[in-house]
Every structure is written in C-alpha cells, then in structure tokens.
N, C-alpha and C positions, 0 to 999 in steps of 0.2 A: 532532438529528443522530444516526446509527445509530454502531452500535458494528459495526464488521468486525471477523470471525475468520477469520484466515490457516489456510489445509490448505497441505501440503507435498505433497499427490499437485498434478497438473494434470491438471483435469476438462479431457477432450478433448470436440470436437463430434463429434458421433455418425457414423458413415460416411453418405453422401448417393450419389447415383446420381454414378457415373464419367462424367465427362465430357473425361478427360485422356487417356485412348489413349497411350498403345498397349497399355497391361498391360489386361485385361478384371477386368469388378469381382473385389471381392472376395468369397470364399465363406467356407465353414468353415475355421478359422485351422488350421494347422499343428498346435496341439497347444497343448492345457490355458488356462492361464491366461497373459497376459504376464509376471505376476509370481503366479505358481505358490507353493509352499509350497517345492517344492525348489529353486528359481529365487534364488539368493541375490546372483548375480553384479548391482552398479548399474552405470548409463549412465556410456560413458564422461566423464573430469573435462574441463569445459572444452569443450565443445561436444556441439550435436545435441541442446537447444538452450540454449546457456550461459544466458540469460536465465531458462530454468524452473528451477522446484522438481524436485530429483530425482523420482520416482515410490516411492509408497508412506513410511509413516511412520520414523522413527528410532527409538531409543530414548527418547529425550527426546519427541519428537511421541505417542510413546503415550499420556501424562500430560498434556501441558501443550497448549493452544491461543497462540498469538500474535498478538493483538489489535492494531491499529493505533486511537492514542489519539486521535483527531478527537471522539468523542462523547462529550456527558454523560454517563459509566455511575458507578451506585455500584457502588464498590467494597470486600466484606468482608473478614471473616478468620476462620479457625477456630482455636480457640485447641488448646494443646498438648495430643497426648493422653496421658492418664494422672498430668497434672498435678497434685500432690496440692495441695488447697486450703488455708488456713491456720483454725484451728479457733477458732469464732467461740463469745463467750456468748451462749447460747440468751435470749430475750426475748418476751414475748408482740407478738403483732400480731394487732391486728383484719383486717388483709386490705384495710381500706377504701383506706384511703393506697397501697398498692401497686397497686390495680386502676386509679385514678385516674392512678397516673403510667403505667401500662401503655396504658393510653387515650390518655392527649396521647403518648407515645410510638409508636403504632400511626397516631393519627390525623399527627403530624410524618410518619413511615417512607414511608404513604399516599404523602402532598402532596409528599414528599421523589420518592417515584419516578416520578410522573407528571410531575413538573418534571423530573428530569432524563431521562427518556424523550423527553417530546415537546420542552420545550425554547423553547416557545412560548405553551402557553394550559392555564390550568389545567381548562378547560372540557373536555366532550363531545365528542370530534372530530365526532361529527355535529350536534351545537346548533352549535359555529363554524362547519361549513365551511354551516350554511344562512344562518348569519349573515351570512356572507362573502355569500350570493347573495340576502341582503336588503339588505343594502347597496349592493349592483351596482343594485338595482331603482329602491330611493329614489335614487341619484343620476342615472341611465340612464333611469327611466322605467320601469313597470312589463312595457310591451311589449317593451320593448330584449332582444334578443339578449344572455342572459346568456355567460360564456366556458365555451369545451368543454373538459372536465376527462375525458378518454378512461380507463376500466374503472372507471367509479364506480358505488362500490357501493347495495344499496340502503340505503334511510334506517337500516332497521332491522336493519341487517346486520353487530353490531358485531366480529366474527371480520373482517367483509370493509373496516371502514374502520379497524382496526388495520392491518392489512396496507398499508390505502391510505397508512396516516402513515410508518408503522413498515417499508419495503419491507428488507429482506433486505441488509445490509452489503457481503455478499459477493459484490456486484454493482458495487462499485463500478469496478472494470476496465471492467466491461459501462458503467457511468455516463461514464465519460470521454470518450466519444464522442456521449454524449448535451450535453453541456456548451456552452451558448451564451452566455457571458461575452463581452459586445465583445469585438474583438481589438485589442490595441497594437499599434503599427509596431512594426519590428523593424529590424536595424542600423544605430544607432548609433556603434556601436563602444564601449558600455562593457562593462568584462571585471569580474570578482571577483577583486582583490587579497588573496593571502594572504602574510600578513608574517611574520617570525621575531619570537619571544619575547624583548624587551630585556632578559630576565632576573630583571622585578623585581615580588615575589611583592608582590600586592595583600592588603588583607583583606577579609572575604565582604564587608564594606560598602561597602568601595572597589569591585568590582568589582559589585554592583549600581548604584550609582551610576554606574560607566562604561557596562553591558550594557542596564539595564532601558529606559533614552531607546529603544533601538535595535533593541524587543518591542515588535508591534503585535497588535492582535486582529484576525482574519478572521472577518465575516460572509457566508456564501454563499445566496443565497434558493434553495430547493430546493422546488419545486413552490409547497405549501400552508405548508411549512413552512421553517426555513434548518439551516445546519450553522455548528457554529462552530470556530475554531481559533486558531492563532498564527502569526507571521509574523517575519520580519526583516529589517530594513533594509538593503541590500547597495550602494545609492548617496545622493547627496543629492539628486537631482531624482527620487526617487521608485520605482526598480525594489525590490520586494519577493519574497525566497522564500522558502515557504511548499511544502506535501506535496502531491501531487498529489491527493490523496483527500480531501484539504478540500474542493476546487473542483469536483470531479466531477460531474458532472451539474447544476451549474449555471445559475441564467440570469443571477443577477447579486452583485454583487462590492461589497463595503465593505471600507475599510481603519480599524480605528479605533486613534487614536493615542492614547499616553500622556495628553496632554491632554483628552483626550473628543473630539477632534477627528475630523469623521466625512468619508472622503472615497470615493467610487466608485471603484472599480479597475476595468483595463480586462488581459484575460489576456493574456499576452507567448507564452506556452505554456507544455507540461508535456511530463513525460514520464514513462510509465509503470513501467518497470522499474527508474528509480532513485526513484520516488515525491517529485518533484519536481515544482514551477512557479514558476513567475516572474509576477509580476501586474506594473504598472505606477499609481499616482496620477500626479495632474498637481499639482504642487507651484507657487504661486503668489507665498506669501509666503519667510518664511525657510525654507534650506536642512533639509531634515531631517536628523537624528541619523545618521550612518550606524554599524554595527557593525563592528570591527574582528577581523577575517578571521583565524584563525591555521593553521598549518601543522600538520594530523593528523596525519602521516607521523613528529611530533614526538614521538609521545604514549606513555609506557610504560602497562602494568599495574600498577597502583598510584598513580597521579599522580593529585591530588584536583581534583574535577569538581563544576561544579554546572549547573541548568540552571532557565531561566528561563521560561516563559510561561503561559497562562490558563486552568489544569486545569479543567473541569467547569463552563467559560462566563465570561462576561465579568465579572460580580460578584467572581470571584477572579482579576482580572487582574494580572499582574505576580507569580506567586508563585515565589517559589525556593527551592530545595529542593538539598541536598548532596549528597555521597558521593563515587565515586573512578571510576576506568578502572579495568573490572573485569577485560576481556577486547580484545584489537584485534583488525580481521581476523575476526570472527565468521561464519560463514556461517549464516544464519540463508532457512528456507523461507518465503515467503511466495506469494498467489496471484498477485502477480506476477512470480514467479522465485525465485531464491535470491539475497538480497542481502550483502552483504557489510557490515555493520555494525560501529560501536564500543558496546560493552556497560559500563553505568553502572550503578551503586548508587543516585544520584540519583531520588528517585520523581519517578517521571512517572504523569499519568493524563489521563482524556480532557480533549481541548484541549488538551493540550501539543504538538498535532501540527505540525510546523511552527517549535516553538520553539527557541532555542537550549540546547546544551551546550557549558561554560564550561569554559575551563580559568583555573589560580592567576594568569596575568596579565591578565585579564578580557578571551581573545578568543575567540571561535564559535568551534569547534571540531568542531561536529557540528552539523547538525538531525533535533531529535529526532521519533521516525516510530511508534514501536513500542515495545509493551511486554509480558510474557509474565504469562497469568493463566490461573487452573485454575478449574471446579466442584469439582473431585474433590482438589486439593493444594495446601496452604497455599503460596504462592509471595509472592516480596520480591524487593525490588533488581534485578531482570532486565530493565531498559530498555535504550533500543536508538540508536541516532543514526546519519544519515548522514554520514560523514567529508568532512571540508570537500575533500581532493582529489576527491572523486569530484564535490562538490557545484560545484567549479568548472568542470570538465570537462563539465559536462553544462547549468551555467547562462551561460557563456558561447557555448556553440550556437545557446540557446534567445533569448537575447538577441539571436545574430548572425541563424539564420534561421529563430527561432518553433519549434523541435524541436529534437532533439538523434538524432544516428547517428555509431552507432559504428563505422561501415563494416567491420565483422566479416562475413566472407562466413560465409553459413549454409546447409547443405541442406535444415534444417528439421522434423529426424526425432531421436527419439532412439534409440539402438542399446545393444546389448551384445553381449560375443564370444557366438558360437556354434560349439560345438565339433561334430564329427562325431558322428553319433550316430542308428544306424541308418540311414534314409532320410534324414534329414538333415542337408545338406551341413553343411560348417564355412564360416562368412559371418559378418557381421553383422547380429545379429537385429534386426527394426526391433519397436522397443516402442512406440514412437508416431509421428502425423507432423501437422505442426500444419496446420488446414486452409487458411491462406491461404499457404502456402509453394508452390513451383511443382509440388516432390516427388509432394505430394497432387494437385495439376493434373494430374502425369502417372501417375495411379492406385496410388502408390505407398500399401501402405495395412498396419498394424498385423499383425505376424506373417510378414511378406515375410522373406526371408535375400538380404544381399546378397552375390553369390559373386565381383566383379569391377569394378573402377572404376579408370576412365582407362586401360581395359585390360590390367591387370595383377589378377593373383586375390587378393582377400581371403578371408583367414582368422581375423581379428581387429577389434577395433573401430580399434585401431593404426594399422592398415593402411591402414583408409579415412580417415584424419585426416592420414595421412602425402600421400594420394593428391590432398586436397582440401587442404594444404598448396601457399601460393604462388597460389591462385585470388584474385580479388578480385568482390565483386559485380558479377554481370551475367554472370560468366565462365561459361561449361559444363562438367559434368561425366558422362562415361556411364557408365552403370550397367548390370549384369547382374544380374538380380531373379531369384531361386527362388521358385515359389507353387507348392504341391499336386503339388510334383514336375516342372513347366515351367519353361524361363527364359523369360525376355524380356527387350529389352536397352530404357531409357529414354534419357535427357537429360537432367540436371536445371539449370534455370540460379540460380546460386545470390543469395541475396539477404538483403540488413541485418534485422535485428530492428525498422527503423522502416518499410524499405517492406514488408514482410510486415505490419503492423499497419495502414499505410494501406490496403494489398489489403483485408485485414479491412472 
C-alpha cells in the first residue's frame, strides 16, 4: 500500500483547446502570477469551490505534509536538539559486539522496509512478477495467452518496476475512478444510528471489549500487489465504512473479521471529498458486531479519546492507542478539498485508515483518515478523524443511492475581489476554474475578471455569492467576463460537486 501526501494548493488540468464559445481562448493572462507575491487576498470562504484546498500553502503547510494513513510507512523521530546527554563511565570496547549488533540491526531496518513498502513479497519485484508469469504458464499451458499488464517495464529496469509497484500516492483521487470492486445493491433503507452518551464512563478495557468486535481489517487487491486498512461495522447484515482511499483503484475487496474470518466485500460506494465508502459482506451465519455510533457535535477539546484499528497491516490488528480531543472543527487541506476534521492525540499510523476514534463511553466518534508528519520537524499527536455527523450524512446517501450529493449549486471557479487598478476593472478575479464544471465549457478560464452577474455589476467576490444566492443545481446564471480589455457575456449552468466529478 502507498503512503499519500496531501498539498493544500489544487493542481488544476492544464488549459486545453476551447470548445465552449462564446468567450474565444485564452491568451496571455492579465497580469503576473494568480497568486503573485503581492497578491495576499484568499478565495472567497465557503464557495468557488467549497470542496477544494484553498490555493497556495499556510503557515503550518510550509513545515509539515499530511499524510492519510492507509499505508505501511515506518515511521521515525528526531530526537531533542541540544539535549545534553547524561555522562557515562568510560570503558573499553573491542568494537566487535557493537558492529555485530549494527549488522542484525541494519540487516532487521533492510527486511523492516521492504515489508513495509511492498507489503507483499519480500522478493525482487522483478523475480515475483516472472514468477507470477511462470505460474500462469505451468497451469495455462506454456502457449496460453499470458494476462496484459499495460507500461511494463523492462526486466532489467529496476527504477521502472519500482515505480510499477510503488506508483505515486497522490494519485489516489485519480485511482477512484479506476476502481472496479463488484457493486452492492443499493436501498435498502438502512441509515447510521447516532445515539446520545448514557453518561457512563467505561474503562480503556471496557471499551475495547465493547469497540474492538466492531474493527475489521480491509484488504483491497491493487494490481500486482493490495492495500490494507480498517474498517467498521455500521449494521448486523454486513454494511462496512471504511476511507475512501483504501479502495481506490481497486479490483477486489476482503473483509477480515476479528475472528480471522475472511469474507469478499462487494462496494456500496464512496465518496471522494468526505474520504469515505461503504463496502457491503453477505452475512450468513450469526449477526455481526455492530458499532455503536455516537454524537460528534457532542464532543469538547479536552474529552479523552482513543482509537482503535490495524496500524502498519494486519499482524498489529486490533491495536489501541489513547489521548484526547485535541482540536473540533479542524480545517485541514487535503488533495481532496479542505476537510473539516476532529484532531486527536491518539496515534494513529498507517492502516488506521478507516478505523475508529473512541470516545469514554466506548462509541465511534470519528473515523480516522489522516495524520500529519514531516521530513524536516519532529511532529506527535496530530491525527485527524471524520466526525461521525458528517459520516452519516454522506453514508446514508451512499447506502440510499451508491453516492452521495450535497446538492450545493456551484459555478465551479474559484475567485477573489479585484479592486480597480489601472486598466483593470474592479470584478472578481477568477483564480481557477475546474475543468469539468460548465464555467470551463463556456471558456471561462484562469485570470478572466468578472464585472457582472445576473445583471447586476460586481465589484467584490460578495457580490457574486450574493448573485448566485437562491440558485439550485441546473439553474442559470449570466456572466460578464473582462479578458485583455473585452467583455463577453457567458451562461453558466450551475452544478453539485458529484455531477461535475461524474462529467470528469
């Protein structure tokens, strides 16, 4: 399984030939950079497009990376600088003894990171995967039609079959699409039940004994190789959520239970901007475990937290780990948006994705997605979980019809005010515009100024938020665009963050 690292800009697709008329392509932009050195003003809050990462980094995003914990990764630490050491009596040593433990410790380190890299084989990614195509031969027949494995590299191409194992995390947006996991039927009509706290504080052993039944591990087969992660129980015939980045790019789906018990999951759906999914078993014998759901909305800063599931693969299944509610309401950048998170002390690390975070009467409270780490800054305690409101709001959709939409009309651009200044009007500067939105359809493209919408003049980003106030998806809105000193007047029909992703 890869390890993803979250940027807080959003990589746009590059501009392509206009094919939306009426505005004619785009040429040289207005002026400088979208986000300039003197350019200090962000996109406005709350839309254009709420689902993104603002553009460009914070102060915090300078330092730190945020990582979403699906994958085996070791994880270090740098210890304190300037720590004064405690002063030890001097003693001879041969050297021998310490080179020998340096040795089993280098050769563990080795064996230590190609397990948790690949995840699968401690072998040659190129001796396995011929393996794999002498085994097709001896069962198949040495003539048989081996299977096509499309940009495989050559034998001796070890740059090129790391890449083929190892492809790039921050693709997994790109991966969700690629994902062919059976699909579940879809409404039934079961919802996620979130209950009120009966008040009565467990102990960390009570509440494993209530949580841990109701933590499953996910295995997802990923090409050559699988991804692994955690899961939770949300009914007794079988529906499971679990992060949308577990499953991504998937072909197929294990559920394993507490008991070792291994069963095929079939996907209900996901959704990307709350980094969720829903899988589905088919339950045969006794009911399974289900988790008991509680109320985020409940939860202060400071209230003790813990969180349960399969850090760094399935041999450390079931572990838990402490700490508190560090932070509610987080907004946190990731490459699928700005998410709004609960922040924990509680470690989490890879494979905890997916799992639960526990509050003192031992109910979900969160599932946990994310966690923040540096090359450059000793970092601790900065975990991350989606709040169970959100997580019901968006797995009850996905349960009713296999997605989730938030029917939020969107133009699909993001803006900020532009004030007068020289030749340039006072509008709303468009700083981006995402390419399957209608906006981009109608040539609408990076550096335009809007001077006018629903025929009334903008001067602010306000103005247009006020103008697009009251619209519902599908509805129209007209625009007066400024390029290079021209207007043109567009159309734009506005549309959800789920059908602009199916356009995609």
């Amino acid at each position: 399984m890869r390890n993803n690292y979250y940027n807080s800009g959003w990589d746009w697709t590059p501009e392509g030939e206009n094919k939306g008329q009426p505005l004619p392509p785009a040429g040289t932009q207005p002026y400088g950079e979208v986000y300039g050195p003197a350019q200090t003003t962000p996109a406005a809050p709350g839309e254009l497009p709420p689902a993104r990462a603002q553009e460009g980094p914070g102060p915090v995003r300078d330092q730190v990376e945020q990582v979403i914990i699906t994958r085996q990764e070791q994880v270090g630490s740098t210890p304190p600088i300037g720590q004064r050491k405690p002063r030890r009596r001097s003693r001879r040593k041969t050297g021998i003894p310490g080179f020998l433990v340096c040795l089993a410790l280098l050769a563990l380190l080795t064996g230590g990171v190609i397990y948790l890299r690949g995840g699968v084989s401690f072998q040659d990614p190129t001796e396995s995967f011929w393996d794999v195509w002498q085994d097709w031969a001896e069962k198949n027949g040495p003539d048989t039609d081996r299977p096509s494995i499309p940009n495989l590299p050559d034998r001796d191409d070890a740059e090129g079959w790391d890449k083929f194992y190892y492809s790039d995390d921050e693709d997994w947006i790109k991966k969700l699409k690629d994902t062919s996991i059976r699909s579940a039927p879809t409404g039934d009509g079961t919802v996620l039940a979130l209950t009120e706290a009966a008040g009565e504080v467990l102990t960390p052993q009570g509440i494993y004994d209530k949580v841990n039944p109701t933590i499953v591990g996910i295995q997802v087969e990923q090409g050559l190789g699988y991804s692994l992660g955690s899961g939770v129980i949300l009914s007794a015939d079988g529906y499971i959520v679990t992060n949308a980045h577990v499953i991504a790019g998937g072909k197929r789906a294990e559920v394993i239970l507490p008991d070792n018990t291994i069963l095929t999951a079939a996907l209900v759906g996901y959704d990307k901007s709350y980094d969720l999914a829903v899988l589905k078993v088919k339950v045969t014998g006794d009911p399974l475990p289900v988790a008991d759901f509680g109320d985020s909305d409940a939860l202060r800063v400071g209230d003790p937290a813990w969180a349960i599931g399969n850090p760094l693969g399935m041999e450390l299944r079931g572990t838990m780990t402490d700490g508190m509610i560090s932070a509610i309401n987080r907004q946190v950048g990731a490459d699928n948006g700005t998410m709004t998170l609960i922040q924990t002390t509680a470690a989490l690390n890879s494979g905890n994705s997916g799992g639960a975070l526990i509050n003192a009467a031992g109910q979900v409270i969160g599932i946990t997605n994310m966690k923040m780490m540096s090359d450059d800054e000793t970092i601790e305690g900065l975990g991350f979980a989606i709040p169970t409101r959100s997580v019901k709001d968006v797995v009850d959709q996905i349960i009713a019809q296999g997605y989730y939409d938030d029917g939020v009309p969107l133009l699909g651009i993001t803006v900020y005010t532009q004030e007068k200044d020289g030749t340039l009007p006072a509008g709303a500067y468009v700083a981006s515009v995402e390419p399957e939105s209608d906006a981009y359809k109608q040539g609408i493209r990076t550096g335009d100024i809007i001077v006018e919408a629903g025929g009334k003049p903008i001067t602010s980003t306000e103005e247009l938020l006020e103008a697009k106030s009251g619209l519902k998806a599908g509805d129209t809105l007209s625009l007066k665009v400024w390029r290079s000193g021209k207007t043109s007047k567009v159309t734009i029909t506005l549309m959800t963050r789920h059908q602009m992703d199916e356009a995609g």
